[in-house]
C-alpha positions in Angstrom: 84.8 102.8 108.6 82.7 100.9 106.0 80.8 103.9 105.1 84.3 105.4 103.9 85.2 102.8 102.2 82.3 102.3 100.3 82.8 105.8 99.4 86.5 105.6 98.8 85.2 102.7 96.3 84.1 105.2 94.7 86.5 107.7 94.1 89.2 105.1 93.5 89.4 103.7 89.8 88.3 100.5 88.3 91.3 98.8 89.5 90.8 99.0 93.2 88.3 97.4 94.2 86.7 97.3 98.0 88.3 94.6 98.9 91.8 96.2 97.8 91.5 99.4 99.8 90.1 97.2 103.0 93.0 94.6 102.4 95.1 98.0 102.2 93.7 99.7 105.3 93.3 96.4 107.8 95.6 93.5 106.1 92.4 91.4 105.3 90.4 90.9 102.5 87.1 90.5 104.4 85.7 91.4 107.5 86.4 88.6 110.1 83.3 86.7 111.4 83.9 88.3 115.3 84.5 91.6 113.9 87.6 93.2 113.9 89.9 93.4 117.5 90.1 96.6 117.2 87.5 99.3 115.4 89.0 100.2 112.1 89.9 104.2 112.2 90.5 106.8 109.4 93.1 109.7 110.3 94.5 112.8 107.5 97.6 113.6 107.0 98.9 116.8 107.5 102.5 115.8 107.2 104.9 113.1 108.0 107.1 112.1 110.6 110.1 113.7 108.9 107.7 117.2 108.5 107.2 116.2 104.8 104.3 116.4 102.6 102.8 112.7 102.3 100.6 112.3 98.9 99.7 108.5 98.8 97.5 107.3 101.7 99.3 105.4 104.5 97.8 102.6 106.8 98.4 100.6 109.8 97.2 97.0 109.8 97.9 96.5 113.6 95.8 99.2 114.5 93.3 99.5 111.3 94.0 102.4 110.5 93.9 104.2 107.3 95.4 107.6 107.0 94.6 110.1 103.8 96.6 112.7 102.6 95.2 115.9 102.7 97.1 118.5 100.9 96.3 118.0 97.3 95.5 121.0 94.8 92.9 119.0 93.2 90.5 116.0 93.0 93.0 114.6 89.9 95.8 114.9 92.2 94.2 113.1 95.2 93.0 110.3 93.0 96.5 109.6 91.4 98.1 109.2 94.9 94.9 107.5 96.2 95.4 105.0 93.2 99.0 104.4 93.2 99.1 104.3 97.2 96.8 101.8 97.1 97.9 99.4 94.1 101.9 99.5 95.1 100.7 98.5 98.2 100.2 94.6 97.6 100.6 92.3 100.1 102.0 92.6 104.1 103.6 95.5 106.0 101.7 98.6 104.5 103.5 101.3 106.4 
């Protein structure tokens, strides 16, 4: 999972930064010292629960798992919902 986020770093904007998207996708800002419980996990979404299109990334902190959307028309698109998925997403309870 750190090799995705080091390259979600990079399609993200200025204003997330790597410890936003691994606060966003695990609930912590840093790796703890024993590791993590469980091995952090990235998923795509096809759809929601409620068979609806999903356009912002969606985690679970429990589990550490980050889920991406994957039905955008275009890199713009996918960075917009990456982006605002990500920065409306401060603090606890992510999903």
């Amino acid at each position: 999972m750190y090799e995705c986020i080091v390259c979600f770093e990079q399609l993200v904007t200025d204003n997330v930064s790597l410890e936003t998207i691994l606060q966003f996708a695990t609930g912590v800002k840093e790796p703890p010292a024993a590791g993590f419980q469980q091995q952090p996990a990235l998923e795509f979404l096809h759809q929601d629960s409620s068979d609806r299109l999903s356009f912002f990334p969606k985690a679970n902190t429990c589990g550490c798992v980050m889920r991406l959307p994957m039905h955008h028309k275009n890199y713009r698109s996918f960075m917009d919902g990456m982006n605002t998925g990500i920065l409306c997403a401060q603090g606890f309870g992510y999903e």
